[in-house]
C-alpha positions in Angstrom: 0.0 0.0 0.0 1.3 3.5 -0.7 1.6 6.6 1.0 -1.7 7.9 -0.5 -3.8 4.8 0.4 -2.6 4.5 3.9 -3.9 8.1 4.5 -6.8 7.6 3.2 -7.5 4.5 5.3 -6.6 6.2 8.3 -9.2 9.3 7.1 -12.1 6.8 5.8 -11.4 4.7 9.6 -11.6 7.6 11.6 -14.9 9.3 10.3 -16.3 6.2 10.7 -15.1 5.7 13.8 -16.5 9.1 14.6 -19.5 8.9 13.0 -20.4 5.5 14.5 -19.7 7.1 18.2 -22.4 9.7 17.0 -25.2 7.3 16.5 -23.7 5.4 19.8 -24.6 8.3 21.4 -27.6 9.3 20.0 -29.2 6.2 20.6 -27.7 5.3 24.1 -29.3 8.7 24.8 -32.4 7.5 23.4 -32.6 4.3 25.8 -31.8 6.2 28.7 -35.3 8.5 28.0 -37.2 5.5 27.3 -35.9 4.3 30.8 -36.7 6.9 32.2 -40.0 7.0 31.4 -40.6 3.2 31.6 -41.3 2.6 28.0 -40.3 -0.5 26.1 -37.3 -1.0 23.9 -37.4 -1.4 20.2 -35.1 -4.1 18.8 -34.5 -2.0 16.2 -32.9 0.5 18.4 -31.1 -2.4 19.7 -29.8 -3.4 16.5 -28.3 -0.3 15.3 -26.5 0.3 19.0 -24.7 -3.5 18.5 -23.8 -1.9 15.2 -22.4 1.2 15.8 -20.7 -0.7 18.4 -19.2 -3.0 16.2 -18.5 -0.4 14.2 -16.0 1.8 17.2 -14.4 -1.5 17.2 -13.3 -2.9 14.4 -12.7 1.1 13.2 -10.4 1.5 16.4 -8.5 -2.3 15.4 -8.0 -1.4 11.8 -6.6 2.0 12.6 -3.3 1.3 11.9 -2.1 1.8 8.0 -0.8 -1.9 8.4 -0.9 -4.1 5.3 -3.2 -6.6 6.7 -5.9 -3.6 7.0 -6.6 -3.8 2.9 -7.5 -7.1 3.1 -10.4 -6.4 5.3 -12.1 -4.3 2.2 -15.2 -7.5 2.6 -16.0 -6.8 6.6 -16.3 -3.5 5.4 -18.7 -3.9 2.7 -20.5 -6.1 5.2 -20.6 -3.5 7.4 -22.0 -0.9 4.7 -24.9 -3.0 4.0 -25.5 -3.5 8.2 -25.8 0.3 8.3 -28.0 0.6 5.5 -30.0 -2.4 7.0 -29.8 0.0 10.1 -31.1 3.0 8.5 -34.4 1.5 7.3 -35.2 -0.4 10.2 -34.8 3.1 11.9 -36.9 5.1 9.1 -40.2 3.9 10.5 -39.7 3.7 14.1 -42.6 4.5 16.4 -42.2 6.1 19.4 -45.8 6.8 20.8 -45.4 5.4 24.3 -43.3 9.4 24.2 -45.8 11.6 23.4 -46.4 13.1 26.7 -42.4 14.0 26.8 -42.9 16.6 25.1 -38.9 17.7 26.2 -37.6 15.3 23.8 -40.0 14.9 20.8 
């Protein structure tokens, strides 16, 4: 790998790594309000928390500009399609056990 690539890994790793600490957040907020207010947990909610998860870690192991870090190229298209799989289980979510917060809606 050259010079270019390897910054470019590095780059690509670390706005994922960022944005995937986003949506950790975001969502572990989330739970945190529904506990609060008693409410029950989505799965879907679930699901896209195990994979921004997933996500801070592999992102943090594959940091590096190491050789064996291009030959990962097929978790990463897994990965891809586990965030869009992510996104449209989250594009319909209901939340109207939180109508009466109106603080967070």
């Amino acid at each position: 790998m050259g010079t270019p690539s390897k910054t470019a890994s590095v780059i690509s790793r670390l706005g994922a790594l960022f944005c995937a600490g986003i949506v950790l957040g975001i969502i572990s907020r989330f739970f945190r309000v529904v506990d609060l207010g008693n409410g029950p947990i989505n799965g879907r909610l679930v699901y896209a928390e195990v994979i921004a998860a997933m996500s801070i870690a592999f992102a943090i192991i594959l940091l590096p500009p190491l050789t064996y870090s291009f030959y990962f190229f097929p978790f990463d298209l897994i990965m891809f399609i586990c965030w869009m799989v992510a996104f449209g289980l989250l594009a319909n979510v209901r939340c109207s056990y939180l109508v009466s917060s109106s603080g967070y809606l």
